[in-house]
Structures are given as structure tokens and as C-alpha cells.
mmCIF file of the N, C-alpha and C atoms, coordinates in Angstrom:
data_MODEL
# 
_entry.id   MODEL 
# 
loop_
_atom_site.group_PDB 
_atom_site.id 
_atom_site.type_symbol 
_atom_site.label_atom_id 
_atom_site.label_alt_id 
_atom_site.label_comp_id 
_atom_site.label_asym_id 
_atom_site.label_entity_id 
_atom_site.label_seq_id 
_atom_site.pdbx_PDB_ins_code 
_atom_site.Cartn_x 
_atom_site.Cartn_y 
_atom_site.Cartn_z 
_atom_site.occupancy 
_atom_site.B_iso_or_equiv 
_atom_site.pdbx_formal_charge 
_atom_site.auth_seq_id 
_atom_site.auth_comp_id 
_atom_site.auth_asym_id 
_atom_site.auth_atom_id 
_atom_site.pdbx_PDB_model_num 
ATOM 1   N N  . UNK A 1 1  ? 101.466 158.960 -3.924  1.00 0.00 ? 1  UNK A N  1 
ATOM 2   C CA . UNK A 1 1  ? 100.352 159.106 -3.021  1.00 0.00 ? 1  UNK A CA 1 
ATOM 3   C C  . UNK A 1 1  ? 99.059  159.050 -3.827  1.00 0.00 ? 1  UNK A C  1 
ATOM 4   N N  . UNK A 1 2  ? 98.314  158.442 -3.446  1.00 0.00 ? 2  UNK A N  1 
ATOM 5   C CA . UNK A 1 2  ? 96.534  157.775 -4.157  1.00 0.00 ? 2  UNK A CA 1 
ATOM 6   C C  . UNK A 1 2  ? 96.083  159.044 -3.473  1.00 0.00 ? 2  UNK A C  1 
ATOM 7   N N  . UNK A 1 3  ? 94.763  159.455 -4.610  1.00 0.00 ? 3  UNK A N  1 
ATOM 8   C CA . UNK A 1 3  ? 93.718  160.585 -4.617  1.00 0.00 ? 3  UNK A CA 1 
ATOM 9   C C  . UNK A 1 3  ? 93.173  160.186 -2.807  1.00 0.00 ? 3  UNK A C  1 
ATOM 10  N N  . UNK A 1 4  ? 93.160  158.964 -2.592  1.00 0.00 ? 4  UNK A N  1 
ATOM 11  C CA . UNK A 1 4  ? 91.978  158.697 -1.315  1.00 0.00 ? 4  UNK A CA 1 
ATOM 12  C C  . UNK A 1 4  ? 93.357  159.132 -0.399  1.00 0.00 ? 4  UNK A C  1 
ATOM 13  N N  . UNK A 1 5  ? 94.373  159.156 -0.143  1.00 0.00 ? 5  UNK A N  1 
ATOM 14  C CA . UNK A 1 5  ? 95.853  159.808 0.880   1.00 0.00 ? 5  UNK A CA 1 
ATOM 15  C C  . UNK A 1 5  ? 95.597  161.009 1.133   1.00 0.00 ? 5  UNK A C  1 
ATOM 16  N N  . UNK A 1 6  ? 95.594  161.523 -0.171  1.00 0.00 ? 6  UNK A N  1 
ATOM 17  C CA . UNK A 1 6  ? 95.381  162.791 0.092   1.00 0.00 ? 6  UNK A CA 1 
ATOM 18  C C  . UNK A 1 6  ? 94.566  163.740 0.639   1.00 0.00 ? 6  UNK A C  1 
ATOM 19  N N  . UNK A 1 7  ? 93.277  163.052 0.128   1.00 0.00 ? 7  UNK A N  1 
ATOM 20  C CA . UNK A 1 7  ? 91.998  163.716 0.553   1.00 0.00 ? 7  UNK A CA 1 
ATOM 21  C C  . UNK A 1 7  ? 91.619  163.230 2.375   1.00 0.00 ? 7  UNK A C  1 
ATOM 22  N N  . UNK A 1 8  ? 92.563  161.854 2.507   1.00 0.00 ? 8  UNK A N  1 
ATOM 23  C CA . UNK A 1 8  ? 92.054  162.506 4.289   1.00 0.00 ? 8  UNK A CA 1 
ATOM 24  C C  . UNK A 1 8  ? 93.392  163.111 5.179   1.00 0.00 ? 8  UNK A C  1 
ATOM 25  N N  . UNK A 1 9  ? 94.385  163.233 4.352   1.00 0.00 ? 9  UNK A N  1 
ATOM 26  C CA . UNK A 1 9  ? 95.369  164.481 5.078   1.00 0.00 ? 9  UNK A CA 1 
ATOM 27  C C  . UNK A 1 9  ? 94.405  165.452 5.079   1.00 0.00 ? 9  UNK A C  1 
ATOM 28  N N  . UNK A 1 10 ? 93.776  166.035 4.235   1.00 0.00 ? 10 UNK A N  1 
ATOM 29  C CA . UNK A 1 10 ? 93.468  166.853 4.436   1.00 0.00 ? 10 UNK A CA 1 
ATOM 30  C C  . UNK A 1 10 ? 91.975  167.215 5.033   1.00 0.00 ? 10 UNK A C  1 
ATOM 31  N N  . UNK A 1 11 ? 91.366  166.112 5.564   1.00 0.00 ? 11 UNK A N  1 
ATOM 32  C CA . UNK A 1 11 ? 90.676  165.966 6.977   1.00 0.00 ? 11 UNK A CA 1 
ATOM 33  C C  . UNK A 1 11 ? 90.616  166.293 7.272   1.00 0.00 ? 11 UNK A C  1 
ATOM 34  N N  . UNK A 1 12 ? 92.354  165.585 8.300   1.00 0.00 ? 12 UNK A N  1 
ATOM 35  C CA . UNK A 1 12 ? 92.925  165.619 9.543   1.00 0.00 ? 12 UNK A CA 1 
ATOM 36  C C  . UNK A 1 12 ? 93.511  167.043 9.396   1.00 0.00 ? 12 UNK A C  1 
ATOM 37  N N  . UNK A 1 13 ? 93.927  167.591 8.803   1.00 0.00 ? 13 UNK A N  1 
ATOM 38  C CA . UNK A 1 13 ? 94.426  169.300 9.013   1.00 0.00 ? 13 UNK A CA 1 
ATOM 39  C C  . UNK A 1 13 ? 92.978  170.106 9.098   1.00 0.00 ? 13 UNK A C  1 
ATOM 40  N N  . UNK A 1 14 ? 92.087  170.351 8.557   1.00 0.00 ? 14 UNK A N  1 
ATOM 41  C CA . UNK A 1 14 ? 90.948  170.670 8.629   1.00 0.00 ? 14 UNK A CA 1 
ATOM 42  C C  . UNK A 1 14 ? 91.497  172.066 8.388   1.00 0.00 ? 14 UNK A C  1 
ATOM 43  N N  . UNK A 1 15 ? 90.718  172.531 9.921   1.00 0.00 ? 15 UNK A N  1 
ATOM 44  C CA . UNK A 1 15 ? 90.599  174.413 10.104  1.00 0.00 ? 15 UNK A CA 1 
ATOM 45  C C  . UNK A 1 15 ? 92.416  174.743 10.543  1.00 0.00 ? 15 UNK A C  1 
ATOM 46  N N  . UNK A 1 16 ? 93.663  173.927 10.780  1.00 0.00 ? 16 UNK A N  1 
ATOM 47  C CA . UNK A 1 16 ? 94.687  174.637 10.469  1.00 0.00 ? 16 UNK A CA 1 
ATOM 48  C C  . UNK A 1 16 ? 94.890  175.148 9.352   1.00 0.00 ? 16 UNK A C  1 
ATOM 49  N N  . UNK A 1 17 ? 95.022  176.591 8.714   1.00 0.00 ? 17 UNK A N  1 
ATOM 50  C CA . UNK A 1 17 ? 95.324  177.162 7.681   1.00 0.00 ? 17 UNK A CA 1 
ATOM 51  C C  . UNK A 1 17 ? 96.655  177.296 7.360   1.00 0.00 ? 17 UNK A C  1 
ATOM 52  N N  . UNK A 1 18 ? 97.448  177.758 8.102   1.00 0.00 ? 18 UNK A N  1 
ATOM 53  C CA . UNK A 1 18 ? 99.142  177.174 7.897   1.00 0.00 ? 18 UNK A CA 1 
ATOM 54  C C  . UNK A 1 18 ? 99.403  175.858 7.248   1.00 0.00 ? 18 UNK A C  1 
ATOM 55  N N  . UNK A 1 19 ? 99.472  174.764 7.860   1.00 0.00 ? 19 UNK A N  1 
ATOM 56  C CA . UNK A 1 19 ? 99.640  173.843 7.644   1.00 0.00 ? 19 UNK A CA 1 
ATOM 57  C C  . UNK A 1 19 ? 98.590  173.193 6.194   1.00 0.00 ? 19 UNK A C  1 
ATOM 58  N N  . UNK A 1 20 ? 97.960  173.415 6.332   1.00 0.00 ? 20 UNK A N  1 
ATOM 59  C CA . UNK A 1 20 ? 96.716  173.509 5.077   1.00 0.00 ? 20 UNK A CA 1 
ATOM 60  C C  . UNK A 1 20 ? 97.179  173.757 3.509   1.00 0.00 ? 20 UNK A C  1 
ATOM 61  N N  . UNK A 1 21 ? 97.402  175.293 3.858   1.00 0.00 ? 21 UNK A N  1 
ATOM 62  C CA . UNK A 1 21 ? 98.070  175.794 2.664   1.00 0.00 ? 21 UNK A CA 1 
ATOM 63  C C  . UNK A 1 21 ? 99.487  175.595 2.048   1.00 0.00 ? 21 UNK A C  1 
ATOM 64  N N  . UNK A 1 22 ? 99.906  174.990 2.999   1.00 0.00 ? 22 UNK A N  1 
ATOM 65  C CA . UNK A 1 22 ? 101.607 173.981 3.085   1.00 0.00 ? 22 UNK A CA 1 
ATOM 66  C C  . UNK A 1 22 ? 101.657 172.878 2.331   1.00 0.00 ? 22 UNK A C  1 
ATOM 67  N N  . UNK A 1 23 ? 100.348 172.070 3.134   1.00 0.00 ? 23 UNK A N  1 
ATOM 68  C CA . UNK A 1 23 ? 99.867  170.909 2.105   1.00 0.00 ? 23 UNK A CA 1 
ATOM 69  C C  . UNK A 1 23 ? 99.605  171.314 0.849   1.00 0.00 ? 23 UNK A C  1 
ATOM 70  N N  . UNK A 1 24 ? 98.745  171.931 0.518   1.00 0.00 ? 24 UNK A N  1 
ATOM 71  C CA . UNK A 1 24 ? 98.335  172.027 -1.067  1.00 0.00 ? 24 UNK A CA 1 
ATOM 72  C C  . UNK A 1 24 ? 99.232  172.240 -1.714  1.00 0.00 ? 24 UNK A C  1 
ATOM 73  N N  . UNK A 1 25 ? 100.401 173.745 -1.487  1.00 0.00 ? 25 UNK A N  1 
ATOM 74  C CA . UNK A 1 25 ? 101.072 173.593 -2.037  1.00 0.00 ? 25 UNK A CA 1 
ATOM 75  C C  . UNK A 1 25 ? 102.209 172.711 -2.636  1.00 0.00 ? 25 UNK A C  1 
ATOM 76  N N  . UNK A 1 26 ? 102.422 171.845 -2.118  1.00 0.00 ? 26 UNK A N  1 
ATOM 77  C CA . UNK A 1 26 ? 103.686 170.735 -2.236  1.00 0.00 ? 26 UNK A CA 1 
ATOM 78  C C  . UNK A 1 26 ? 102.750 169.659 -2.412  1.00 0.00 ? 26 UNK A C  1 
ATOM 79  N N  . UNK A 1 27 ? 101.949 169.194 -1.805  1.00 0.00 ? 27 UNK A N  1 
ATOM 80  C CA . UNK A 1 27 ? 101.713 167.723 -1.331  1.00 0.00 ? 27 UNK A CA 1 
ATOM 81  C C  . UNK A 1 27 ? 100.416 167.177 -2.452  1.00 0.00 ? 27 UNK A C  1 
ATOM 82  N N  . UNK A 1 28 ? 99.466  167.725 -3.034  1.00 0.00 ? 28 UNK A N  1 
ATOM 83  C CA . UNK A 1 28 ? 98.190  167.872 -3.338  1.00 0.00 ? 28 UNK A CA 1 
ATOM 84  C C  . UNK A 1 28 ? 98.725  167.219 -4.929  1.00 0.00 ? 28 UNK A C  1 
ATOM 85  N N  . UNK A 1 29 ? 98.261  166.039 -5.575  1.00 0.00 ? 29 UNK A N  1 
ATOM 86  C CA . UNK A 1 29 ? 98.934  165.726 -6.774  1.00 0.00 ? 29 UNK A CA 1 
ATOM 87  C C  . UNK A 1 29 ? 98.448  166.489 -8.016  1.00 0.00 ? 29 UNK A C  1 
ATOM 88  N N  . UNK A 1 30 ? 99.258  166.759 -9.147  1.00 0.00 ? 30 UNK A N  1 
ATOM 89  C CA . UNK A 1 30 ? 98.779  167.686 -10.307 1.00 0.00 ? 30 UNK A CA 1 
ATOM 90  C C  . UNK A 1 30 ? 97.127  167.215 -11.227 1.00 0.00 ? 30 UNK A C  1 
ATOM 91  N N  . UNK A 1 31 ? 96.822  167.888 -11.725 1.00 0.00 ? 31 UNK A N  1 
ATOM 92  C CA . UNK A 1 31 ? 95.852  167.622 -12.160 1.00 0.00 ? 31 UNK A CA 1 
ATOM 93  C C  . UNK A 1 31 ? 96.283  167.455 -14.138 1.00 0.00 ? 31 UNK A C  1 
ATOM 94  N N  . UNK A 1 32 ? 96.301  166.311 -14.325 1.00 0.00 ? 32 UNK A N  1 
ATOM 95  C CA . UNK A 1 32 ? 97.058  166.179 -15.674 1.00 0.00 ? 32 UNK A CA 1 
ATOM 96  C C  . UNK A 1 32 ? 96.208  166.377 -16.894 1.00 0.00 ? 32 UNK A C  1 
ATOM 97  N N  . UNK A 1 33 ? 96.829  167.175 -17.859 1.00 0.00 ? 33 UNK A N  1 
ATOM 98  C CA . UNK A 1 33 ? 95.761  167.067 -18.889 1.00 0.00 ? 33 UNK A CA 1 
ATOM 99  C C  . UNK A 1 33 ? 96.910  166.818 -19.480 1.00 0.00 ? 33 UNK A C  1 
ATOM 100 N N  . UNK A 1 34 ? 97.832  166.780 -20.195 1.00 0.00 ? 34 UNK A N  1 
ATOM 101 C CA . UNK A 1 34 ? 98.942  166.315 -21.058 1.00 0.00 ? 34 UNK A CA 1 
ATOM 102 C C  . UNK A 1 34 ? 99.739  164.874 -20.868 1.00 0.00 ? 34 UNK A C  1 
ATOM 103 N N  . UNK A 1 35 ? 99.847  164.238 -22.016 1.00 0.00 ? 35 UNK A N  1 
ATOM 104 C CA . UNK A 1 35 ? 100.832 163.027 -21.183 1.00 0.00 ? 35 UNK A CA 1 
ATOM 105 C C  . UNK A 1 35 ? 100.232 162.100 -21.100 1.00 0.00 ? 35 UNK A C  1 
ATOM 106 N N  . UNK A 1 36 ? 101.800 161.166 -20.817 1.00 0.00 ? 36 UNK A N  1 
ATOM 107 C CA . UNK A 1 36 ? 101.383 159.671 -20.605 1.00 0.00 ? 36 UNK A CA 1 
ATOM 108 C C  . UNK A 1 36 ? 99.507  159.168 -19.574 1.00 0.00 ? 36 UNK A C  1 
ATOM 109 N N  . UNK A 1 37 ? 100.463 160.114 -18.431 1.00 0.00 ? 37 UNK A N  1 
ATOM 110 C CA . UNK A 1 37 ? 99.272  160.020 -17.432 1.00 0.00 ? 37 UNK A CA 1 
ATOM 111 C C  . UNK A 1 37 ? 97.993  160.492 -17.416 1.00 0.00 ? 37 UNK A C  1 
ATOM 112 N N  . UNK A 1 38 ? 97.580  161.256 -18.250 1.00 0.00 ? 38 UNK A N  1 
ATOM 113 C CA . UNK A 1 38 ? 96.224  161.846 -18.757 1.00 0.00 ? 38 UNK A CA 1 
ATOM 114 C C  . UNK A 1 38 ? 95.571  160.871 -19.207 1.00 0.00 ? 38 UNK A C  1 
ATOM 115 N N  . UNK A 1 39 ? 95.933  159.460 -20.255 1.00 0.00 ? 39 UNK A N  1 
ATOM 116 C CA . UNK A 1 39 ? 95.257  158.804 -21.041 1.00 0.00 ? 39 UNK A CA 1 
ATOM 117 C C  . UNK A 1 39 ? 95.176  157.372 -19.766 1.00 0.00 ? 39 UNK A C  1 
ATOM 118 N N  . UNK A 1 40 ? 94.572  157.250 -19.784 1.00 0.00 ? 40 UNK A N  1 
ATOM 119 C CA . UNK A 1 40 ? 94.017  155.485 -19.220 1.00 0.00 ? 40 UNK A CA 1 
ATOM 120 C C  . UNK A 1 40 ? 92.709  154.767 -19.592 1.00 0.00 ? 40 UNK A C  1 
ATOM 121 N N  . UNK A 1 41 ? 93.091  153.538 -19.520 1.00 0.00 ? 41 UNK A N  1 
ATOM 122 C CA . UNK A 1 41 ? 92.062  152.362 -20.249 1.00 0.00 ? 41 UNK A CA 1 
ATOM 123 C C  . UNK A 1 41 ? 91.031  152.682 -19.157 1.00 0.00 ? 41 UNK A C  1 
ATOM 124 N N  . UNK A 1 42 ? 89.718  152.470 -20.107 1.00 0.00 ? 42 UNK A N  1 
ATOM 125 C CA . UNK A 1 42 ? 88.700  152.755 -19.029 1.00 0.00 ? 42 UNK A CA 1 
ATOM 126 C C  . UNK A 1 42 ? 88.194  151.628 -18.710 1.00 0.00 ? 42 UNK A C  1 
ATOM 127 N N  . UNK A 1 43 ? 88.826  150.210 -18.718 1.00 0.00 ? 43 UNK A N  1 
ATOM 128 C CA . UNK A 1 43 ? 88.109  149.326 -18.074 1.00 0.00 ? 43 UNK A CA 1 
ATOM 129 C C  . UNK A 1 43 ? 89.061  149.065 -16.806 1.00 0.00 ? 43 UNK A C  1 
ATOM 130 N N  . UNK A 1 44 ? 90.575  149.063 -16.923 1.00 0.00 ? 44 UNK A N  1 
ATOM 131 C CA . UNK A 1 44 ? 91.337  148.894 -15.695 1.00 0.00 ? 44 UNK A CA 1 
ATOM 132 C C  . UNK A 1 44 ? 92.568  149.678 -15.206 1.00 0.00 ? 44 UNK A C  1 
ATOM 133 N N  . UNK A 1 45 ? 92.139  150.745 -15.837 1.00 0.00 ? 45 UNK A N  1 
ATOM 134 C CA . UNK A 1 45 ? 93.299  152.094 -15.187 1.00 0.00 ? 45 UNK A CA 1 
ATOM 135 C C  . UNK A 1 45 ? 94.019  152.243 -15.560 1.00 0.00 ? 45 UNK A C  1 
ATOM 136 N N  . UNK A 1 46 ? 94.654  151.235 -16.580 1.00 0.00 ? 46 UNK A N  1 
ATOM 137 C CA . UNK A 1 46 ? 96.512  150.710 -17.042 1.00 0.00 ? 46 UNK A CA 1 
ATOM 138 C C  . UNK A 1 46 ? 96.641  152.568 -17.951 1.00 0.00 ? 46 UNK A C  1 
ATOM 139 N N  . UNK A 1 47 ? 98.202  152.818 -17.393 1.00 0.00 ? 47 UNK A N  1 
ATOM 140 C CA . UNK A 1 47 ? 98.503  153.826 -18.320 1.00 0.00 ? 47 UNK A CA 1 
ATOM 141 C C  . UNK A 1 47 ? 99.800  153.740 -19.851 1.00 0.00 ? 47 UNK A C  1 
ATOM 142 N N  . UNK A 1 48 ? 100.028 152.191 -19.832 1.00 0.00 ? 48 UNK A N  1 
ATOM 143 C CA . UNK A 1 48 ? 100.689 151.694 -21.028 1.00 0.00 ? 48 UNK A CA 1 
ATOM 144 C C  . UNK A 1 48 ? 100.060 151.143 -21.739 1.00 0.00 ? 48 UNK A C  1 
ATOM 145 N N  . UNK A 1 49 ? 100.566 151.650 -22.861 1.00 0.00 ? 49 UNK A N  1 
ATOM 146 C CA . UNK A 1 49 ? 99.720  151.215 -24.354 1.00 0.00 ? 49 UNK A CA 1 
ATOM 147 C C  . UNK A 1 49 ? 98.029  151.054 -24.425 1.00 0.00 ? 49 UNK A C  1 
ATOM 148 N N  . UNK A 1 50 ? 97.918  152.274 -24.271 1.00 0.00 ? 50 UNK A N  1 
ATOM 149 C CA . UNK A 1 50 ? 96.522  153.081 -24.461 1.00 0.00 ? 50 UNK A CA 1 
ATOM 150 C C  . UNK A 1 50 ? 96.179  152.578 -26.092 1.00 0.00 ? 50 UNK A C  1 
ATOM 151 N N  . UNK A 1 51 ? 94.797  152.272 -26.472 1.00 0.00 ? 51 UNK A N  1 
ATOM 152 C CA . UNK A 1 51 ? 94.817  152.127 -27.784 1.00 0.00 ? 51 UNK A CA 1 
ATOM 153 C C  . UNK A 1 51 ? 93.636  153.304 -28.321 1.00 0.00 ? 51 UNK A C  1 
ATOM 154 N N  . UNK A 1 52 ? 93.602  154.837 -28.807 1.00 0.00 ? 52 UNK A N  1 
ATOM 155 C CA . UNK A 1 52 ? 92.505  155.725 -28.869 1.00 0.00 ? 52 UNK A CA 1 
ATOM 156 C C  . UNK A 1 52 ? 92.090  155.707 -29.956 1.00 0.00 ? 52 UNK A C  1 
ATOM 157 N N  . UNK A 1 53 ? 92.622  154.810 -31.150 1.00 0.00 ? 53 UNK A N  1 
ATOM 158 C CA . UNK A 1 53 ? 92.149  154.628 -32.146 1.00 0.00 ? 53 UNK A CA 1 
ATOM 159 C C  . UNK A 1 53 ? 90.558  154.116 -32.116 1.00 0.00 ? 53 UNK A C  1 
ATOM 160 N N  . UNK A 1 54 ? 89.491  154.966 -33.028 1.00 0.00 ? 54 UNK A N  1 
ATOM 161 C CA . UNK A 1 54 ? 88.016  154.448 -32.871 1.00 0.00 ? 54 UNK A CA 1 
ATOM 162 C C  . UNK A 1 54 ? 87.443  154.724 -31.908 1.00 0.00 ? 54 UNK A C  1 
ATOM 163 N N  . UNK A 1 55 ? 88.716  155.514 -30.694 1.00 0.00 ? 55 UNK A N  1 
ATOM 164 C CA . UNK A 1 55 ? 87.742  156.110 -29.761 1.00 0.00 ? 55 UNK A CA 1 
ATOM 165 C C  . UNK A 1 55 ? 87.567  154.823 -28.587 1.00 0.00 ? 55 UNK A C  1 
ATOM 166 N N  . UNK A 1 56 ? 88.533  153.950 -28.603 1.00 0.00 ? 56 UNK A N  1 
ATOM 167 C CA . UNK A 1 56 ? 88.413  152.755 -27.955 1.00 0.00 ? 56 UNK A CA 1 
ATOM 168 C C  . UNK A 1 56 ? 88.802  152.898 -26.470 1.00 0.00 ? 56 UNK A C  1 
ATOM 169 N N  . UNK A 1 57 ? 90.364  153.229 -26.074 1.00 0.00 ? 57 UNK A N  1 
ATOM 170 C CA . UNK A 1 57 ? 90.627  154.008 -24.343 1.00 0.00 ? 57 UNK A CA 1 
ATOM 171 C C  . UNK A 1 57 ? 90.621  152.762 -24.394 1.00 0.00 ? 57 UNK A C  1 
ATOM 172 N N  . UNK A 1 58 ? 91.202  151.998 -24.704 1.00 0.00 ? 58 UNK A N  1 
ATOM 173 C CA . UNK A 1 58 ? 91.416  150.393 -23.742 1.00 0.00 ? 58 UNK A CA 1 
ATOM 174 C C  . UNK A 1 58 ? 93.001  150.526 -23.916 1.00 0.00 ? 58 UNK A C  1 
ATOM 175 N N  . UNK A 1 59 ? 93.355  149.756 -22.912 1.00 0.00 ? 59 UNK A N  1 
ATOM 176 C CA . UNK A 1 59 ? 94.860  149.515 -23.320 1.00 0.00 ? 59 UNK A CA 1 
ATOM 177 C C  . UNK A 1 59 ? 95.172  148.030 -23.831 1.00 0.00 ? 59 UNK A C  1 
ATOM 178 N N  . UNK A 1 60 ? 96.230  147.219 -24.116 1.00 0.00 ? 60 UNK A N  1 
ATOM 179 C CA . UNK A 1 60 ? 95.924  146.491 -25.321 1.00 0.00 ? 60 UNK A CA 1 
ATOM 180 C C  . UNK A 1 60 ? 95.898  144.779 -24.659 1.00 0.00 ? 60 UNK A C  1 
ATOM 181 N N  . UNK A 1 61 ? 95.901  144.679 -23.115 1.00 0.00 ? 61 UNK A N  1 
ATOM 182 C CA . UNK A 1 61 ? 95.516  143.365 -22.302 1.00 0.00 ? 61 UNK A CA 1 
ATOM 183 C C  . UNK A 1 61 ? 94.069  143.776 -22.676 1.00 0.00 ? 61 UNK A C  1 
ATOM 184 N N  . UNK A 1 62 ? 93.216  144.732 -22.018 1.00 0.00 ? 62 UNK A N  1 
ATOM 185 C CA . UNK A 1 62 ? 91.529  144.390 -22.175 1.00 0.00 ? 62 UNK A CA 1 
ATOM 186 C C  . UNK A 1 62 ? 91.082  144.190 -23.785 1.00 0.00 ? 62 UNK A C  1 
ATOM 187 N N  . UNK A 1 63 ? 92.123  145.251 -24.390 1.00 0.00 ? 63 UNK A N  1 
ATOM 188 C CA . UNK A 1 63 ? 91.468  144.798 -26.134 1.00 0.00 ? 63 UNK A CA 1 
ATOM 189 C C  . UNK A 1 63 ? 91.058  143.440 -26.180 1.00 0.00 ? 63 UNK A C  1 
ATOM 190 N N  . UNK A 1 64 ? 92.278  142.689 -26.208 1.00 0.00 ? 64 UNK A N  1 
ATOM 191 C CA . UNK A 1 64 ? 92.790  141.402 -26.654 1.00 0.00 ? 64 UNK A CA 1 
ATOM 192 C C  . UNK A 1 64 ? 91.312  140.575 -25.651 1.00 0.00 ? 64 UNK A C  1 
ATOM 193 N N  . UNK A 1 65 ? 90.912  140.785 -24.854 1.00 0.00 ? 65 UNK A N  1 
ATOM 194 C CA . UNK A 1 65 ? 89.771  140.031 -23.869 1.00 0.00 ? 65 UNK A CA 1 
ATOM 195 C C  . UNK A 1 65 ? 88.631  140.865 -24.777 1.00 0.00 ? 65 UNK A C  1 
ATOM 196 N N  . UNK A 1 66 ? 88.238  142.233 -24.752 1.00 0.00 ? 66 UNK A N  1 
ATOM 197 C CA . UNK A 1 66 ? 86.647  142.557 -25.088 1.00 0.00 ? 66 UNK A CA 1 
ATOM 198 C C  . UNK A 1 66 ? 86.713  142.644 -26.678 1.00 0.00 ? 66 UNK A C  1 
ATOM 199 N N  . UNK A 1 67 ? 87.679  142.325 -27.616 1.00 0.00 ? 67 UNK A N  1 
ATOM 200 C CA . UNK A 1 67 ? 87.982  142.505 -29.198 1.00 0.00 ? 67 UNK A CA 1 
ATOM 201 C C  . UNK A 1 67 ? 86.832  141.692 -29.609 1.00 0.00 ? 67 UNK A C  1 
ATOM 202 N N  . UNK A 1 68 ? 86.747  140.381 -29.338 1.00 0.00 ? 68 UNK A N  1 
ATOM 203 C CA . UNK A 1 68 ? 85.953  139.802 -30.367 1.00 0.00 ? 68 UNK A CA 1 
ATOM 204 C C  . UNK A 1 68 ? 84.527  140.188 -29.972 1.00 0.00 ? 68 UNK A C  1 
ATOM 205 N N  . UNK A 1 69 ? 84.200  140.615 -28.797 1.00 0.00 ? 69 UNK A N  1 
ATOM 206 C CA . UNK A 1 69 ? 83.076  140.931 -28.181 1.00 0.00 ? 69 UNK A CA 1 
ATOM 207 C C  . UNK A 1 69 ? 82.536  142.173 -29.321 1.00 0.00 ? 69 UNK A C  1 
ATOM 208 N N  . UNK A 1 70 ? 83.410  143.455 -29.321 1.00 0.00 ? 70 UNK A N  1 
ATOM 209 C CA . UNK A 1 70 ? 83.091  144.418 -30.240 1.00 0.00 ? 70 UNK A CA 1 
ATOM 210 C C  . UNK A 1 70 ? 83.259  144.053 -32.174 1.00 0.00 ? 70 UNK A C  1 
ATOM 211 N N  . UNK A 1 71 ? 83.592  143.107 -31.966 1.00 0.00 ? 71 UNK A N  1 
ATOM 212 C CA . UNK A 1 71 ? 83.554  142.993 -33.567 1.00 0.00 ? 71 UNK A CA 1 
ATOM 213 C C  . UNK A 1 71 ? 84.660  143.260 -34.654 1.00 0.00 ? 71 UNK A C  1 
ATOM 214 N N  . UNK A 1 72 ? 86.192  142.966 -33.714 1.00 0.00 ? 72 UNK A N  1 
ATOM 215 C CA . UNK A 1 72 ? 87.194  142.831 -34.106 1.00 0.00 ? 72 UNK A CA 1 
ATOM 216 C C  . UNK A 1 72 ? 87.779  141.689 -34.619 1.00 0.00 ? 72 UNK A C  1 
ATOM 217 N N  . UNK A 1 73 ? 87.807  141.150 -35.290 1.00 0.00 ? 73 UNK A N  1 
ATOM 218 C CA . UNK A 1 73 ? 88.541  139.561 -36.120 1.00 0.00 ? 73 UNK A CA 1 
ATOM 219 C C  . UNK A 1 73 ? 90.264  139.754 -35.762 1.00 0.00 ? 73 UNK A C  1 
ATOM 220 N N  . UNK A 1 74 ? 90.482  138.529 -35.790 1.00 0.00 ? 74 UNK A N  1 
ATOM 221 C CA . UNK A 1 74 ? 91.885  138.113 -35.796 1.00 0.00 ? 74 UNK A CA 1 
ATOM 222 C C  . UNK A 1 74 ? 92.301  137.597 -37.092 1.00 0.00 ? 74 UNK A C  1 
ATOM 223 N N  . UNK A 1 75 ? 93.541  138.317 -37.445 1.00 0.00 ? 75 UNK A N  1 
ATOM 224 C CA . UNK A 1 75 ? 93.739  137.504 -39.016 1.00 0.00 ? 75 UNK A CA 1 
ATOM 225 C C  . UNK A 1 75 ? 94.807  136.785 -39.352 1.00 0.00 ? 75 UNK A C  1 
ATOM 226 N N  . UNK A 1 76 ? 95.399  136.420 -38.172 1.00 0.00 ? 76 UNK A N  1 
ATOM 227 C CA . UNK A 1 76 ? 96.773  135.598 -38.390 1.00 0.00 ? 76 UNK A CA 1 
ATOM 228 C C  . UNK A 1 76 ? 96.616  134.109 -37.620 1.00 0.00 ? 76 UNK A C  1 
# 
């Protein structure tokens, strides 16, 4: 379930508090600080092969496109 699912379930429940607090508990997705899923490329979301070396957060399709832009050489 996508952040935007969630947030208009919980709309549509509004001022039910039963049902409300039902949702959050089970339904409401974690908030990750550990893990695969914590790290993503900040140009297109991807959560495989993150590259954080240099502080970069790309994963390694956008490298390979913005590399020579930042001043990365190819040596093979």
C-alpha cells in the first residue's frame, strides 16, 4: 500500500475512532530507519544498489547517466 492509500483511508474514516485506531494499528506502513528500505536513490526512488559512497544516494542506473556530468571518468 503507497503513502497516498493510506492517507485517504484515513479521510474516509475521519471522526470514527474505533475503526481509526484499528487502522493505525495494523494498516498504517512502518516508518523505516534501518535497512534495505531506508536507503533510496534520490533521483528515482530505486531501493537496489544504492551507491553512499561520497555521499552520492544514487543507485547505480542514474550513476551510470549523471557520472560523467559530476566528474567521474571511465577507465576501461
Amino acid at each position: 500500500m503507497t503513502t497516498t492509500d493510506h492517507r485517504k483511508v484515513l479521510k474516509q474514516i475521519g471522526k470514527k475512532t474505533g475503526k481509526l485506531a484499528k487502522y493505525k494499528k495494523h494498516s498504517v506502513p512502518k516508518i523505516r530507519k534501518n535497512g534495505a528500505l531506508s536507503k533510496k536513490c534520490r533521483l528515482c526512488g530505486n531501493t537496489h544498489a544504492v551507491i553512499h559512497k561520497y555521499g552520492l544516494e544514487l543507485c547505480r542506473k542514474c550513476f551510470r547517466d549523471t557520472a560523467p556530468k559530476i566528474g567521474f571518468k571511465k577507465y576501461s
